[in-house]
Biopython code that builds the backbone (N, CA, C, O; Angstrom):
import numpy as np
from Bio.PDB.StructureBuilder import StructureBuilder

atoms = [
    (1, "UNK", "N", (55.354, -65.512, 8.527)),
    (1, "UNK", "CA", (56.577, -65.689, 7.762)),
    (1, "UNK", "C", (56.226, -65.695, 6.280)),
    (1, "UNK", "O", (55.329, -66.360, 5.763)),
    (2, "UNK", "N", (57.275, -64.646, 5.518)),
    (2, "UNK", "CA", (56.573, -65.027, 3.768)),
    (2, "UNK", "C", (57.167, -66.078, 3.135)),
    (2, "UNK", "O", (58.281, -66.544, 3.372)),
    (3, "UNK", "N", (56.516, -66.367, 2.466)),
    (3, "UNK", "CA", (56.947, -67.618, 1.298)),
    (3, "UNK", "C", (57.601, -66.632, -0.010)),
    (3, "UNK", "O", (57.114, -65.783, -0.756)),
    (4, "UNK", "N", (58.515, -67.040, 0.103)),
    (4, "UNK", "CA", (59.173, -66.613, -1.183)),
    (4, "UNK", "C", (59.211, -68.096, -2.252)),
    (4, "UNK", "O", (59.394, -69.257, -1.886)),
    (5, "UNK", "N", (59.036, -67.721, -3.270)),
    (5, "UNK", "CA", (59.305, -68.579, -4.393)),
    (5, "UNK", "C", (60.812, -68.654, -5.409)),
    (5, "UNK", "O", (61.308, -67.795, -6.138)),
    (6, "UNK", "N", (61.151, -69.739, -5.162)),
    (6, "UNK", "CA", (62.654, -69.703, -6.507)),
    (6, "UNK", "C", (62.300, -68.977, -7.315)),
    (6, "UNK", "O", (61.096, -68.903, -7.557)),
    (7, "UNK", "N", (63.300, -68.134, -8.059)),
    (7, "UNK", "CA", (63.090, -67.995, -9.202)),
    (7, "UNK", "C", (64.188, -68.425, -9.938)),
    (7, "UNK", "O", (65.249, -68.306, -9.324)),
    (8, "UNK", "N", (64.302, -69.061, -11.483)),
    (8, "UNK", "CA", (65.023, -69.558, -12.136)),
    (8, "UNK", "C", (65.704, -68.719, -12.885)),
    (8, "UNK", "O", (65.224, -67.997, -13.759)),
    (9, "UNK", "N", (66.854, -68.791, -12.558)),
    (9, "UNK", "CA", (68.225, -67.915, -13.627)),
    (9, "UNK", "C", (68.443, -68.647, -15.166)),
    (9, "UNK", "O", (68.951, -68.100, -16.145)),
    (10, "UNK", "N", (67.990, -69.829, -15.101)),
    (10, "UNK", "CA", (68.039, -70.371, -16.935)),
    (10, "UNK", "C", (67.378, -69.838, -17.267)),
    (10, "UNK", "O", (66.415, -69.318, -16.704)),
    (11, "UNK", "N", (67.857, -69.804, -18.730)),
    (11, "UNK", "CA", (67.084, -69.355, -19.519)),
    (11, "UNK", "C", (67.414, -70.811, -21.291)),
    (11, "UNK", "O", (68.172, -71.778, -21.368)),
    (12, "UNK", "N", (66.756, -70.420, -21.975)),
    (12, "UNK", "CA", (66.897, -71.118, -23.169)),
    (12, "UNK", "C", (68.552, -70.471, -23.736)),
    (12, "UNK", "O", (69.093, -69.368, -23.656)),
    (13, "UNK", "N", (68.942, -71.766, -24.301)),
    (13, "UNK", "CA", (70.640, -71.409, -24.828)),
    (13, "UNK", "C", (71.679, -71.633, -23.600)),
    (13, "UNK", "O", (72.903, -71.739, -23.681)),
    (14, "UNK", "N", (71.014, -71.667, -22.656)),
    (14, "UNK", "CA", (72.289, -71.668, -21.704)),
    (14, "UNK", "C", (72.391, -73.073, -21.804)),
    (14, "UNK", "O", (71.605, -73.810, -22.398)),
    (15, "UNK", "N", (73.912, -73.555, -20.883)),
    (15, "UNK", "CA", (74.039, -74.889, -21.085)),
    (15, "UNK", "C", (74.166, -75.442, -19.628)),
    (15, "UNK", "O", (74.407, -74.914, -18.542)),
    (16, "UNK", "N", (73.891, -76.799, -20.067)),
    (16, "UNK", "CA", (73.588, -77.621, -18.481)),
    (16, "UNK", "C", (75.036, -78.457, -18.406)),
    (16, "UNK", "O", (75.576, -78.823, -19.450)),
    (17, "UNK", "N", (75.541, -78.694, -17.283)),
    (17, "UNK", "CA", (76.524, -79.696, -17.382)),
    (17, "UNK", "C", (75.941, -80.490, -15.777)),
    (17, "UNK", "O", (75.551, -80.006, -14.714)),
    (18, "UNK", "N", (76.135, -81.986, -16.295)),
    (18, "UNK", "CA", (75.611, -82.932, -15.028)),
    (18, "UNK", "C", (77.285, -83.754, -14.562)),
    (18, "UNK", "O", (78.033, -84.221, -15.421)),
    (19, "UNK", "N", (77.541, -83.772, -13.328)),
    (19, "UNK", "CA", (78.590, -84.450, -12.975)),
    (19, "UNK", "C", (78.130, -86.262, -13.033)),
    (19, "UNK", "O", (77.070, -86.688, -12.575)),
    (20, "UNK", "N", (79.264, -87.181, -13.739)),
    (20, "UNK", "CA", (79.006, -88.174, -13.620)),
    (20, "UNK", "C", (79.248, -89.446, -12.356)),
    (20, "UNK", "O", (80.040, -89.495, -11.416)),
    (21, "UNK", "N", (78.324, -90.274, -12.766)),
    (21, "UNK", "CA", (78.516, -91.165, -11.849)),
    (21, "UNK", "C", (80.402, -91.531, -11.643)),
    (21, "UNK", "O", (81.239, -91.294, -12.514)),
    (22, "UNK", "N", (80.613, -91.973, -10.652)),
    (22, "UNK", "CA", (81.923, -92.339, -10.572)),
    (22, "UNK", "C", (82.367, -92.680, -11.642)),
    (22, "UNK", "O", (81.579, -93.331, -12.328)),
    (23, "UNK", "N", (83.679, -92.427, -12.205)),
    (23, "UNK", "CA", (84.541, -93.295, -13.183)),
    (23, "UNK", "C", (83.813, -92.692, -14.431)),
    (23, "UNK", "O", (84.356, -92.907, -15.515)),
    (24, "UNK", "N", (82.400, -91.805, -14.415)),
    (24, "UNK", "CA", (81.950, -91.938, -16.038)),
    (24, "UNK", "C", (81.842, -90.605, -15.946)),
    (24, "UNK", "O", (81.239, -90.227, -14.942)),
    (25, "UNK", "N", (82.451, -89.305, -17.078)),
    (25, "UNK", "CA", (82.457, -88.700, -17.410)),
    (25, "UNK", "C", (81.324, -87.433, -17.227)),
    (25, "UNK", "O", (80.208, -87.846, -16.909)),
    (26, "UNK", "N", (81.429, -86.148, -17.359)),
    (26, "UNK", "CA", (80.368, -85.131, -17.015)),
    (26, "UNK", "C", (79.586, -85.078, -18.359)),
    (26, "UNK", "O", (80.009, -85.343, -19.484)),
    (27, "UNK", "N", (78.401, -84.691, -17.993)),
    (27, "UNK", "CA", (78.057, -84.455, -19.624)),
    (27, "UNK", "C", (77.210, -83.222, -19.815)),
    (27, "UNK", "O", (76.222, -82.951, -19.133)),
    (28, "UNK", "N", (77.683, -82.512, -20.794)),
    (28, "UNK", "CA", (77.239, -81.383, -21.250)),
    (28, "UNK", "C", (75.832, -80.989, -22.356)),
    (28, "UNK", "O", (75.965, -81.562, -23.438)),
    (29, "UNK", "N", (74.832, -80.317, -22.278)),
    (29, "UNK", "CA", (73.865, -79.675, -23.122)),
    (29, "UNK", "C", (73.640, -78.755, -23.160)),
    (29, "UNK", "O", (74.074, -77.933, -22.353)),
    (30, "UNK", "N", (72.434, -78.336, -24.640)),
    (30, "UNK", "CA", (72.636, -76.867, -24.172)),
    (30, "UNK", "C", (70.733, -76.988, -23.460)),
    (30, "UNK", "O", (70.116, -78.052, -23.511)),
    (31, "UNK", "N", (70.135, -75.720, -22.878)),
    (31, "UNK", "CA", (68.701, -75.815, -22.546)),
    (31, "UNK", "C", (67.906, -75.345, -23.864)),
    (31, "UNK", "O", (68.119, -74.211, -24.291)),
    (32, "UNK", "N", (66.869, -76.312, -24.607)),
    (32, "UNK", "CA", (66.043, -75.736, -25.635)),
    (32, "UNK", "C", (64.592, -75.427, -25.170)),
    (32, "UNK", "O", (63.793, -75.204, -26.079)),
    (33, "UNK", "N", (64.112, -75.378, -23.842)),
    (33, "UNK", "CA", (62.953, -75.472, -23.605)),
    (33, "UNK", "C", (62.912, -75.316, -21.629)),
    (33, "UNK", "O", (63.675, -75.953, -20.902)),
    (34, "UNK", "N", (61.954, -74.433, -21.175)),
    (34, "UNK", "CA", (61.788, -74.375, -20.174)),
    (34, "UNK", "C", (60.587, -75.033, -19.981)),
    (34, "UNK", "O", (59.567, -74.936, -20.663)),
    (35, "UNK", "N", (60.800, -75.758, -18.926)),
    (35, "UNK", "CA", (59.163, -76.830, -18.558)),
    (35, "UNK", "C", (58.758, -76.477, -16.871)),
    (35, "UNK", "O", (59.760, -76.099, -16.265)),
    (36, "UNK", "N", (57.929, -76.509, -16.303)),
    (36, "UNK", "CA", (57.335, -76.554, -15.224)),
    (36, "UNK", "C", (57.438, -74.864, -14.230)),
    (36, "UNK", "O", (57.756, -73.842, -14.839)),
    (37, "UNK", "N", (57.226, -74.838, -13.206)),
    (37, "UNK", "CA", (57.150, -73.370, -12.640)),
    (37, "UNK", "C", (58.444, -73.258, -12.029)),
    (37, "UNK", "O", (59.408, -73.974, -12.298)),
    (38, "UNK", "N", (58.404, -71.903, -10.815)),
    (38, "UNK", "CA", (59.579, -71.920, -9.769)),
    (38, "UNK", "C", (59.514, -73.108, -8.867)),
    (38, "UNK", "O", (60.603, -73.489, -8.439)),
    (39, "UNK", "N", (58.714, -73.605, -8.586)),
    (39, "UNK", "CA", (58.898, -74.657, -7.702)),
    (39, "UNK", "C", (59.136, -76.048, -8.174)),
    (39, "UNK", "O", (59.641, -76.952, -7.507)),
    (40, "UNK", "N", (58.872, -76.089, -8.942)),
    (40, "UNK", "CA", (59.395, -76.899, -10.180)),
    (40, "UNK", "C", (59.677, -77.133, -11.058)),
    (40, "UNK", "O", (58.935, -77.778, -11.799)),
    (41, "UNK", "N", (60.611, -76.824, -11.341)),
    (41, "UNK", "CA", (60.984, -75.916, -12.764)),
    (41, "UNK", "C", (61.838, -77.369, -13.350)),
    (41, "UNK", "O", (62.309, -78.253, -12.635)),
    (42, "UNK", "N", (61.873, -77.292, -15.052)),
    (42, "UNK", "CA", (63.388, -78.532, -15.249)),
    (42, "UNK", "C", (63.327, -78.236, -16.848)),
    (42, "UNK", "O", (62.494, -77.378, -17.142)),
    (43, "UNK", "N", (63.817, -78.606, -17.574)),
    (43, "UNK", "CA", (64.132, -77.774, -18.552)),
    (43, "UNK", "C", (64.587, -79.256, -19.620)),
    (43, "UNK", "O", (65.360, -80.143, -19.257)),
    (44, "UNK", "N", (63.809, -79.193, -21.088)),
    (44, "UNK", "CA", (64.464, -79.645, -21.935)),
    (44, "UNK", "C", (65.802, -79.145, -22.673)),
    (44, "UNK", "O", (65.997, -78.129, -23.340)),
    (45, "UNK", "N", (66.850, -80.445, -22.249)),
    (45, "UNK", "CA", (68.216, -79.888, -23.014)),
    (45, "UNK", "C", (68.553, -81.321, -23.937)),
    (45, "UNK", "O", (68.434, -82.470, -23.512)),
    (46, "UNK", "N", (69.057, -80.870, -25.468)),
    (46, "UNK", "CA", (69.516, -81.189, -25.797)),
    (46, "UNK", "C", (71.226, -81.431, -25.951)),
    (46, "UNK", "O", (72.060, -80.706, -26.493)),
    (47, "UNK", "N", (71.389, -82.730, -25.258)),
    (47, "UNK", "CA", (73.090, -83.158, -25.366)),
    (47, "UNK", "C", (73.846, -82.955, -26.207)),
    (47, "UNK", "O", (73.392, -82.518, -27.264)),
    (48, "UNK", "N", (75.196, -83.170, -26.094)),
    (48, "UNK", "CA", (76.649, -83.091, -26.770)),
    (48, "UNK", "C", (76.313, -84.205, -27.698)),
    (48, "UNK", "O", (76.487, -83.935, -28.886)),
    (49, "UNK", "N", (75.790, -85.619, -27.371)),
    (49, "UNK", "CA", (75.414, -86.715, -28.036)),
    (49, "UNK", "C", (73.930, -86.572, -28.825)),
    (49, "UNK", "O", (73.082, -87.464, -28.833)),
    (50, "UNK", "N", (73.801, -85.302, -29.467)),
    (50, "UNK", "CA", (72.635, -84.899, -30.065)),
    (50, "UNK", "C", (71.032, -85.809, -29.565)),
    (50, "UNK", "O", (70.070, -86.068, -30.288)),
    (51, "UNK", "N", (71.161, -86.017, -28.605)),
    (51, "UNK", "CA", (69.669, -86.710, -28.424)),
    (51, "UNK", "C", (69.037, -85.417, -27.171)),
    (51, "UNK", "O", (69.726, -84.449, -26.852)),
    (52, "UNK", "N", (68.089, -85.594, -26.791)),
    (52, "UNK", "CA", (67.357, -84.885, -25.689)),
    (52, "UNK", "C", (66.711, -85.622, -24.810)),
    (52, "UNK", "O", (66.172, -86.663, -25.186)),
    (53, "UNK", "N", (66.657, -85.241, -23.571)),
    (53, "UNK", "CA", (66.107, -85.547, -22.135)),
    (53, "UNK", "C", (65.591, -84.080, -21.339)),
    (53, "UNK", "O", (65.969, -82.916, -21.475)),
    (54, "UNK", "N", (64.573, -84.701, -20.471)),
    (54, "UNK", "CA", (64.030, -83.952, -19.337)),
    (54, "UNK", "C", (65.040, -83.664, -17.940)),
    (54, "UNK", "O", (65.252, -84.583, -17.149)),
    (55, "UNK", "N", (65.355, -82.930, -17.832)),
    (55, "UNK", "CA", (66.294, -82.232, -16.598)),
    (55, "UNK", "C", (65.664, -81.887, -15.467)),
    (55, "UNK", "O", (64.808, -81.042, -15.732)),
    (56, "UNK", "N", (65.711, -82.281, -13.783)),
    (56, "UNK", "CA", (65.563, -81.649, -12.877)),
    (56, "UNK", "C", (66.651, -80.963, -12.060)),
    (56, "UNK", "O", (67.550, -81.773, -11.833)),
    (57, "UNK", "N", (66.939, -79.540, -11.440)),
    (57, "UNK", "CA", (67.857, -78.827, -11.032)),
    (57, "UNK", "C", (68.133, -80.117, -10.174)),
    (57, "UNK", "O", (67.422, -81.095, -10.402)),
    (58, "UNK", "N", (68.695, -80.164, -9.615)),
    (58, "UNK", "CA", (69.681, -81.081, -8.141)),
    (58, "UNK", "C", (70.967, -80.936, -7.993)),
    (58, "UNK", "O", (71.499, -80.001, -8.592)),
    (59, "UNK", "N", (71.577, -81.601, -7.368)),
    (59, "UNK", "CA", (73.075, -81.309, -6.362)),
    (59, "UNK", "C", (73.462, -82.025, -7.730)),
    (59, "UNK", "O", (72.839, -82.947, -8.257)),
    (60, "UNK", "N", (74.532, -81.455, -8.160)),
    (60, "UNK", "CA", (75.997, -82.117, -9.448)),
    (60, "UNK", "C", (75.136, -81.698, -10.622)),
    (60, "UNK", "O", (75.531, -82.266, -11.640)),
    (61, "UNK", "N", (73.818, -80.691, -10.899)),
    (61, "UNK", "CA", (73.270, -80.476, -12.273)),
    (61, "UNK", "C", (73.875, -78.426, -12.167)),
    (61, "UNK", "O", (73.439, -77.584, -11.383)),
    (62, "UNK", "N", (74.847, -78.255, -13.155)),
    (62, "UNK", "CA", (74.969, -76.623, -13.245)),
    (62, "UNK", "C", (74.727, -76.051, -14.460)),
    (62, "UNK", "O", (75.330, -76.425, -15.465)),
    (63, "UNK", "N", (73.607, -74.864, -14.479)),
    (63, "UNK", "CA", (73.901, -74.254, -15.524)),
    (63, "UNK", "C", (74.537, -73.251, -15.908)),
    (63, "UNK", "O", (74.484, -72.324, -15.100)),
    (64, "UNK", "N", (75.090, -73.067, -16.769)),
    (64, "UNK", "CA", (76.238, -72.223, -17.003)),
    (64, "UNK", "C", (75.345, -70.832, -18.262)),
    (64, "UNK", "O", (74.554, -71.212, -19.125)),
    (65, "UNK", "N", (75.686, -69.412, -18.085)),
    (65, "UNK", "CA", (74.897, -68.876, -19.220)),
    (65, "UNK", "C", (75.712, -69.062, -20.750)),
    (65, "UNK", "O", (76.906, -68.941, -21.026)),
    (66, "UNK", "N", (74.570, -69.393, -21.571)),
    (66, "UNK", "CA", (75.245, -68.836, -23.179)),
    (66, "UNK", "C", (76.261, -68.259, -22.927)),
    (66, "UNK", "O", (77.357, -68.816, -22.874)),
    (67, "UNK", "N", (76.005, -66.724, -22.678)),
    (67, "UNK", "CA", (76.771, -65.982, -22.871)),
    (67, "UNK", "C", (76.592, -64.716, -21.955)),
    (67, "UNK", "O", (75.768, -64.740, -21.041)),
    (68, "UNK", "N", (77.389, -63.582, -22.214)),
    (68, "UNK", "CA", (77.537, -62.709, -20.995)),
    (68, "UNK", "C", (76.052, -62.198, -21.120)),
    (68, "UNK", "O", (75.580, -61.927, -22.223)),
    (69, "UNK", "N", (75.471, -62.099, -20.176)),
    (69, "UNK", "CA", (73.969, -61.168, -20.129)),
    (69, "UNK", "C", (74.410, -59.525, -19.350)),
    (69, "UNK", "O", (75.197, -59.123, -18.494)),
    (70, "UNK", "N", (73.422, -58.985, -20.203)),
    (70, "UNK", "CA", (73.427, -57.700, -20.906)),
    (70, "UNK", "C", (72.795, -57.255, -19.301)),
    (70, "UNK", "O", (71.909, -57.976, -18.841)),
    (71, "UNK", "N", (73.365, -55.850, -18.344)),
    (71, "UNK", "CA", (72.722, -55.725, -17.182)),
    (71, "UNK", "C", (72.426, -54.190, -17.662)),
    (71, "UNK", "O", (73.354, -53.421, -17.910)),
    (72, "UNK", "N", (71.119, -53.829, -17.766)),
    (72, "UNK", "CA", (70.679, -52.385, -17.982)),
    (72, "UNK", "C", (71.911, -51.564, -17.006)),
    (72, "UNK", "O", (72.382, -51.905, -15.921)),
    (73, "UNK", "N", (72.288, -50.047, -18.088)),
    (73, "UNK", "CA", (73.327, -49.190, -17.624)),
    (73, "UNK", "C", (74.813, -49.773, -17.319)),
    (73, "UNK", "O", (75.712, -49.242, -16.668)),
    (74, "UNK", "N", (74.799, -50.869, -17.905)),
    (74, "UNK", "CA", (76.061, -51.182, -17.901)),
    (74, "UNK", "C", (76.792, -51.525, -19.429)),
    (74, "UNK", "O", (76.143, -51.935, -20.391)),
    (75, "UNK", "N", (78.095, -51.302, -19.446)),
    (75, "UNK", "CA", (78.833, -51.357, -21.038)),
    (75, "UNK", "C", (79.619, -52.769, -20.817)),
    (75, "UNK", "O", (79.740, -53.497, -19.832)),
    (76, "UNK", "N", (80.138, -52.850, -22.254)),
    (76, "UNK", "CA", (81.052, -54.030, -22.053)),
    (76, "UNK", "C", (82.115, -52.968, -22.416)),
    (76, "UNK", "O", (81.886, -51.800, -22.731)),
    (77, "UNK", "N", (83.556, -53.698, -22.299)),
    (77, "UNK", "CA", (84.196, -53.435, -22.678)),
    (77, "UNK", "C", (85.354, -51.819, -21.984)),
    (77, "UNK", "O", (86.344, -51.452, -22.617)),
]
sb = StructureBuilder()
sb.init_structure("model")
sb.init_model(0)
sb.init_chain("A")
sb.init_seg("    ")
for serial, (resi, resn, name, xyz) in enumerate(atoms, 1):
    if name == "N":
        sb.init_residue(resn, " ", resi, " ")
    sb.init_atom(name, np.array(xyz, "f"), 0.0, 1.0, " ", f" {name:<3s}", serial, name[0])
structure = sb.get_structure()
C-alpha cells in the first residue's frame, strides 16, 4: 500500500479563521510564515488583534486564500 503524504494548500497571505469556543467569537489572521513539513505542517499567523501565535491545522481551523490563484492556461475575466 503507498503512503501518500498531505500536501498543504496554504500558502503565506492567506488567512486563517478559528471557530470559537462557545459563546466567544471566531477569530481571524492572516498566515506570515510556514513552519514544519506535510505531516506536520502549522503556520505562523498574525491576528486581527495584531499579536501572533503558532497554528496547528484541526477540525474548526480554515484557511481561506488571499486571493484568487492564478491556474496556468486559464484567464480571468
Amino acid at each position: 500500500m503507498a503512503n501518500k503524504e498531505p500536501s498543504t494548500t496554504a500558502q503565506v497571505g492567506d488567512w486563517i479563521e478559528t471557530h470559537g469556543l462557545p459563546g466567544k467569537p471566531s477569530r481571524r489572521g492572516q498566515i506570515i510564515e510556514l513552519l514544519g513539513h506535510a505531516q506536520h505542517e502549522r503556520y505562523r499567523v498574525r491576528w486581527d488583534e495584531s499579536h501572533e501565535s503558532i497554528v496547528y491545522p484541526a477540525d474548526g481551523v480554515l484557511v481561506a486564500p488571499a486571493r484568487k490563484r492564478h491556474t496556468p492556461g486559464t484567464r480571468d475575466g
